[in-house]
C-alpha positions as CSV (number, residue, x, y, z in Angstrom):
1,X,21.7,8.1,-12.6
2,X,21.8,10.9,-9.9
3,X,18.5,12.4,-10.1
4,X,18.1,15.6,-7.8
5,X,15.1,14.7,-4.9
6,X,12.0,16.2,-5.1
7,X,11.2,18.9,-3.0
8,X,10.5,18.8,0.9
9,X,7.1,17.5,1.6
10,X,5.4,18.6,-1.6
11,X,1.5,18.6,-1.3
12,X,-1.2,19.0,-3.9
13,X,-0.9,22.9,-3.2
14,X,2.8,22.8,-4.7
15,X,0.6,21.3,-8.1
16,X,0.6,23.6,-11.0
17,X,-3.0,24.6,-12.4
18,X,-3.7,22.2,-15.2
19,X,-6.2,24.4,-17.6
20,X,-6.2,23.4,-20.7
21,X,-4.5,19.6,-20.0
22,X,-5.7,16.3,-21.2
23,X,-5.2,13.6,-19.2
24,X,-6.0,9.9,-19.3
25,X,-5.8,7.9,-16.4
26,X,-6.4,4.2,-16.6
27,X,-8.2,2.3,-13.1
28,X,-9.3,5.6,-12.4
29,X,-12.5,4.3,-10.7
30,X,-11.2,3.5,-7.2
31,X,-7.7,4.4,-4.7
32,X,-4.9,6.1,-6.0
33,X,-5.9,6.7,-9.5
34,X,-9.2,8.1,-8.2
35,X,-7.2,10.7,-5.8
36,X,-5.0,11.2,-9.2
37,X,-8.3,12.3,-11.4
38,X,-9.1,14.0,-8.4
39,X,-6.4,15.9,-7.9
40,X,-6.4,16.8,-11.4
41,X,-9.9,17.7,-11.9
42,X,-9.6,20.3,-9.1
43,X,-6.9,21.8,-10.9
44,X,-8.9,22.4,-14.0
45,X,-8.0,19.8,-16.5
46,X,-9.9,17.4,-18.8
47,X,-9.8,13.8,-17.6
48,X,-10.5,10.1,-19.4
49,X,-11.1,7.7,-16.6
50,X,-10.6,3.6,-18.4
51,X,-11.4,1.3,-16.4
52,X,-13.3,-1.9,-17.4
53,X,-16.4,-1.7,-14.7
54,X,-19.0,0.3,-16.8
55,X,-21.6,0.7,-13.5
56,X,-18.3,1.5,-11.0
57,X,-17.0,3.9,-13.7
58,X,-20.1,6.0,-14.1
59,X,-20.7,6.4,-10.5
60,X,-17.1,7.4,-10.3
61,X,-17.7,10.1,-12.8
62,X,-20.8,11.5,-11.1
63,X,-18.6,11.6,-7.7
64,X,-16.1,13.2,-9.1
65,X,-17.9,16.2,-10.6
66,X,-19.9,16.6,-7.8
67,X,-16.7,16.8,-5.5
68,X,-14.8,19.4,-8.2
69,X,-17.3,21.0,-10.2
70,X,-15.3,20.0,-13.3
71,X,-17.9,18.8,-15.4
72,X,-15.0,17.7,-18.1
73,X,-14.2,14.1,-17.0
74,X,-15.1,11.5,-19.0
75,X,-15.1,7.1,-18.5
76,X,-14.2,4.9,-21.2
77,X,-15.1,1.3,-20.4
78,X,-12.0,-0.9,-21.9
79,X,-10.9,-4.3,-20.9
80,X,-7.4,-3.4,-20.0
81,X,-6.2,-7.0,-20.6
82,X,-7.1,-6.8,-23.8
83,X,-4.0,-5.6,-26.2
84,X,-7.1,-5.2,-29.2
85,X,-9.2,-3.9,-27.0
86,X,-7.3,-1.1,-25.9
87,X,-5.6,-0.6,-29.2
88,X,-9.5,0.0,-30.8
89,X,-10.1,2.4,-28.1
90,X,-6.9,4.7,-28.2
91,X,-7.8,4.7,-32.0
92,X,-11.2,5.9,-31.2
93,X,-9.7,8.5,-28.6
94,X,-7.0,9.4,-31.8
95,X,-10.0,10.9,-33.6
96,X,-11.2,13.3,-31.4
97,X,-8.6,13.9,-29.1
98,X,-6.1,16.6,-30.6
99,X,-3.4,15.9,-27.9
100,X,-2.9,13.8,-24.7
101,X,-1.0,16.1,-22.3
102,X,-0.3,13.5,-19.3
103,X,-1.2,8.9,-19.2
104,X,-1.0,7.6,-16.0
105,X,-0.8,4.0,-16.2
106,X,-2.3,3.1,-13.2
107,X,-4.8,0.1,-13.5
108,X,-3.2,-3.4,-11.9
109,X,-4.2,-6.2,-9.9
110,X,-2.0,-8.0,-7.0
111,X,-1.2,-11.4,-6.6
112,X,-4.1,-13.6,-7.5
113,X,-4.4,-17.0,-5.9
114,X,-4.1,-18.8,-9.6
115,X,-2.4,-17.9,-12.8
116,X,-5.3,-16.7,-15.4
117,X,-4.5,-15.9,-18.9
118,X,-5.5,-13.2,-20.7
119,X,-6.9,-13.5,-24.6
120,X,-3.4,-12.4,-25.6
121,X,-1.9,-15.7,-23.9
122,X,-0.6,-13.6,-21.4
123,X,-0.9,-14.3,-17.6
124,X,-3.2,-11.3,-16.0
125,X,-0.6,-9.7,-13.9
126,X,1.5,-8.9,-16.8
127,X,-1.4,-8.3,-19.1
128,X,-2.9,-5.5,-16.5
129,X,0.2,-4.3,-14.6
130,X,2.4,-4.0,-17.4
131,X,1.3,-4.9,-21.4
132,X,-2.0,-2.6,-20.4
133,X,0.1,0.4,-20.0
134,X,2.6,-0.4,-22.8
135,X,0.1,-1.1,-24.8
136,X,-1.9,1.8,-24.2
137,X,1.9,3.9,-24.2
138,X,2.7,3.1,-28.1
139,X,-1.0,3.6,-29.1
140,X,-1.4,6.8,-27.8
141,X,2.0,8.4,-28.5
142,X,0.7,10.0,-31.5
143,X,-0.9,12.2,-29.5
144,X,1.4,12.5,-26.4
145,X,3.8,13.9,-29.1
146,X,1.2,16.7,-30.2
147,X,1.5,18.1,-26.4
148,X,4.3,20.4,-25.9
149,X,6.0,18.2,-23.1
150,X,3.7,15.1,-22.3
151,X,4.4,13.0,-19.5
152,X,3.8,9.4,-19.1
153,X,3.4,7.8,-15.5
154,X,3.9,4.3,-15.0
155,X,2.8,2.8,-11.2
156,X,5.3,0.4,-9.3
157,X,5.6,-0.7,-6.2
158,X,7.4,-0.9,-2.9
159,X,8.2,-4.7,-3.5
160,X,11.6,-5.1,-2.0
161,X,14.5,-8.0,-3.1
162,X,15.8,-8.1,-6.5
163,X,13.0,-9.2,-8.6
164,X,13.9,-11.0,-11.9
165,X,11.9,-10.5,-15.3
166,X,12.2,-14.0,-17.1
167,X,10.8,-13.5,-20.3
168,X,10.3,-16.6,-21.2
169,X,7.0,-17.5,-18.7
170,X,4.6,-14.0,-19.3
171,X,1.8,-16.3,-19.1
172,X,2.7,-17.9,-16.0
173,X,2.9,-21.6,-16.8
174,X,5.4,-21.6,-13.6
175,X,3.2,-19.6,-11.4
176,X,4.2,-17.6,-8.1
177,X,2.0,-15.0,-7.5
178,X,4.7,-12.7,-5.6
179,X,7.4,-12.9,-7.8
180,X,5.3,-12.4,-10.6
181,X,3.7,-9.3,-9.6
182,X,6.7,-7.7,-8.5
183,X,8.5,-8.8,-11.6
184,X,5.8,-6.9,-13.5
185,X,6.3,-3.4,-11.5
186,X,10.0,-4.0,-12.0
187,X,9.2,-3.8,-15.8
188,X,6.9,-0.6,-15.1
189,X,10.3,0.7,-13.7
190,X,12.1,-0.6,-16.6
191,X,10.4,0.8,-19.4
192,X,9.9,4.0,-17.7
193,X,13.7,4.7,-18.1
194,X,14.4,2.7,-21.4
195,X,11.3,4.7,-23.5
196,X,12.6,8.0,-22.0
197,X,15.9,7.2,-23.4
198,X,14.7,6.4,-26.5
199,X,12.3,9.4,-26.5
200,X,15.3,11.7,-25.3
201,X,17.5,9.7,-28.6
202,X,14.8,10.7,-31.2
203,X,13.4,14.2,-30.2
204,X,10.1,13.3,-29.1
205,X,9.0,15.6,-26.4
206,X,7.5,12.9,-24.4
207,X,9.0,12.5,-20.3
208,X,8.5,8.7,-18.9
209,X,8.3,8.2,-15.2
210,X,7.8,5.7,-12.9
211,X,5.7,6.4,-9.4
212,X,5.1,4.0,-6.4
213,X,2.5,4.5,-3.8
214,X,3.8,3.0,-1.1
215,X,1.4,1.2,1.2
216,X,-1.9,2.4,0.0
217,X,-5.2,1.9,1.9
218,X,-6.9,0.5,-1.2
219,X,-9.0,-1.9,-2.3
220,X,-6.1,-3.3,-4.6
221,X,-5.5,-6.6,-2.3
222,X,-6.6,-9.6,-3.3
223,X,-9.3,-11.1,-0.9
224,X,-8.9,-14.8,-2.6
225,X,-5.1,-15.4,-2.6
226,X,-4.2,-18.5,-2.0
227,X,-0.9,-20.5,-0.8
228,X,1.5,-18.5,-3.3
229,X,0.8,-15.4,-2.2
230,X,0.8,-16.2,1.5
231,X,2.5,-12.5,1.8
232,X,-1.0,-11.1,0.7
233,X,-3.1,-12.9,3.6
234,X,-0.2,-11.6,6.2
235,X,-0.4,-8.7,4.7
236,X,-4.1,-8.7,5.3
237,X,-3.8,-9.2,9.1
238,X,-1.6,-6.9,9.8
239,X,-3.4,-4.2,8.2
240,X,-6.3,-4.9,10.5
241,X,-4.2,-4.9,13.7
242,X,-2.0,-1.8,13.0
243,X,-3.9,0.1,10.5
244,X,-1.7,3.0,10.7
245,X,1.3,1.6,8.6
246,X,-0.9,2.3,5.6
247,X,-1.3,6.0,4.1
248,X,-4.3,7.1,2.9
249,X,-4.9,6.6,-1.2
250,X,-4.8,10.7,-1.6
251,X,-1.4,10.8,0.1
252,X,-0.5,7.7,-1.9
253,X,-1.5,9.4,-4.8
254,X,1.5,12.1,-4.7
255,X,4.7,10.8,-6.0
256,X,2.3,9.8,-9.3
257,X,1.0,13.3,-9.5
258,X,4.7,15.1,-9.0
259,X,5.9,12.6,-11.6
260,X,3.3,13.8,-13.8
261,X,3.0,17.7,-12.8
262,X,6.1,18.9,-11.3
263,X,8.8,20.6,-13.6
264,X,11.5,19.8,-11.6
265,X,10.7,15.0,-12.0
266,X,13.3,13.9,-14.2
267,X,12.5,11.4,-17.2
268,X,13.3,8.2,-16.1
269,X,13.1,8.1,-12.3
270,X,11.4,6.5,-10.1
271,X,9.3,8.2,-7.4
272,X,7.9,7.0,-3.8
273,X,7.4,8.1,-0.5
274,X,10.0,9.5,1.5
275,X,10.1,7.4,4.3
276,X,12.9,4.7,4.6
277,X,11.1,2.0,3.6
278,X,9.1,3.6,1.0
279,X,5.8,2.8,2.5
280,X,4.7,6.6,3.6
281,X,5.4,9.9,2.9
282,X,5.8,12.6,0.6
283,X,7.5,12.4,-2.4
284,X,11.1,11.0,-2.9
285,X,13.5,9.2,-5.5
286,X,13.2,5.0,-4.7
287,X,15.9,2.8,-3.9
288,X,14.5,0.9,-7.2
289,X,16.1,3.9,-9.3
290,X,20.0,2.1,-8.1
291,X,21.5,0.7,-11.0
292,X,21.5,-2.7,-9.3
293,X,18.1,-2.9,-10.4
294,X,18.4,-1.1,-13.9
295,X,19.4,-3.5,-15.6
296,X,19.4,-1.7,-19.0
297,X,20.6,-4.9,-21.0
298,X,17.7,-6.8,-19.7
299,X,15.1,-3.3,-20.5
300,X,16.4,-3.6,-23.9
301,X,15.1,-7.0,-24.2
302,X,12.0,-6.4,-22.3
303,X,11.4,-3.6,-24.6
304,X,12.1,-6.0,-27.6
305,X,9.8,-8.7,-26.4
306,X,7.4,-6.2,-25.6
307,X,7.1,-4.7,-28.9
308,X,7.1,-8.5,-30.7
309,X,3.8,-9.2,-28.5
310,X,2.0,-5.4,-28.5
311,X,3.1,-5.8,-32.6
312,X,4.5,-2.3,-32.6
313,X,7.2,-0.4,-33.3
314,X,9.3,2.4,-32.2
């Protein structure tokens, strides 16, 4: 695909005004997806924070209003590993919710020491980093299509090397924490491009992108990972020693929001910072957008599998 680049060092002041948007934003509590319902309460809109901390997410709401003034931002406490779970809340959000204008899929964990499975049977990485956002996706495209052009964000990540979905161990049962979680933002990427085909195919007016961060200075690293994710505890040092090859979470924060704002992010992309290896910046098309790492055969089988499990259909 030869998507056009974004433009030159765009900034929260090349945003449009967002009166009169609805916007959910899942992890919304901390980092990036905090600078996103920042960002997007200072320009006016209404915001649903999910996020499964009930005490975190309430004191993230108070911050936030007292830092905008926009009183309309709202937190939802939903396990986001927890396909029911967040299919009883987007049905509760269906009812009084007469359109969703923007999802950001943002909620994920990285690299835990030990696989965990989630009540679905899936292992957590791919329940939070990528089944949480589908999930959340097909439940609330009822309302995404009610918007006049609705955008759906989907976080990756810088991961580099060619990861490889197998589709056959989602619940980890051969566990290794890095090529699991960057198997999972691969399928983020994935299903970005494959829905917004699909989308494109039936006349839905509903734009799927896919946004990385880069290197973040979040809390999003795992503290406890053990001896299969021995990247994470190098990782962890050299953070410390050169702490300015991380960016800070609002800069972080701007491919999502020109994904999700801009008129000129194309359906399907894949957005990062602009430097060369993707870790800071401004805005920019990623190398993951080459077609050596779309594979659209293996989408349509994620896409597939994904539907089997979320019990869906498009």
């Amino acid at each position: 695909m030869n998507y056009k680049q974004p433009k030159k060092n765009w900034t929260l002041n090349d945003m449009p005004d967002q009166t009169g948007k609805i916007v959910v934003i899942t992890g919304g509590t901390s980092g990036v997806g905090y600078e996103d319902a920042k960002a997007f309460a200072m320009k006016n809109a209404m915001i649903h924070i999910l996020a499964h901390n009930l005490e975190k997410g309430q004191k993230a709401i108070a911050e936030l209003k007292h830092e905008t003034g926009n009183q309309n931002i709202f937190f939802h406490s939903v396990n986001l590993m927890s396909i029911t779970a967040i299919k009883e809340f987007a049905k509760k959000l269906l009812e009084t919710t007469p359109k969703i204008d923007v999802l950001i899929n943002n909620a994920g964990i990285m690299m835990p020491a030990q696989a965990r499975l989630s009540e679905d049977g899936l292992e957590s990485m791919w329940a939070t980093n990528y089944f949480g956002g589908f999930t959340l996706t097909m439940s609330l495209l009822p309302a995404l299509k009610k918007s006049t052009h609705a955008r759906v964000v989907n976080l990756t990540s810088l991961a580099t090397g060619k990861p490889e979905i197998d589709l056959d161990n989602l619940d980890g049962h051969d566990y290794n924490a890095w090529k699991v979680y960057i198997a999972t933002k691969m399928a983020q990427a994935m299903i970005s491009r494959k829905l917004n085909s699909i989308f494109q195919e039936q006349n839905i007016s509903v734009t799927v992108l896919a946004a990385s961060p880069g290197l973040a200075a979040t809390n999003l690293v795992t503290k406890k990972a053990g001896a299969t994710s021995i990247m994470m505890r190098v990782g962890a040092i050299l953070f410390k020693v050169f702490p300015n090859i991380r960016q800070s979470a609002s800069q972080a924060a701007l491919p999502t929001l020109y994904a999700a704002t801009d008129s000129n992010a194309e359906g399907g992309a894949v957005y990062a910072p602009n430097n060369k290896q993707g870790t800071k910046g401004y805005p920019a098309l990623w190398g993951w957008n080459e077609s050596k790492y779309m594979d659209m055969e293996t989408a349509s089988k994620l896409l597939d599998k994904s539907l089997e499990i979320v019990d869906d259909k498009l």
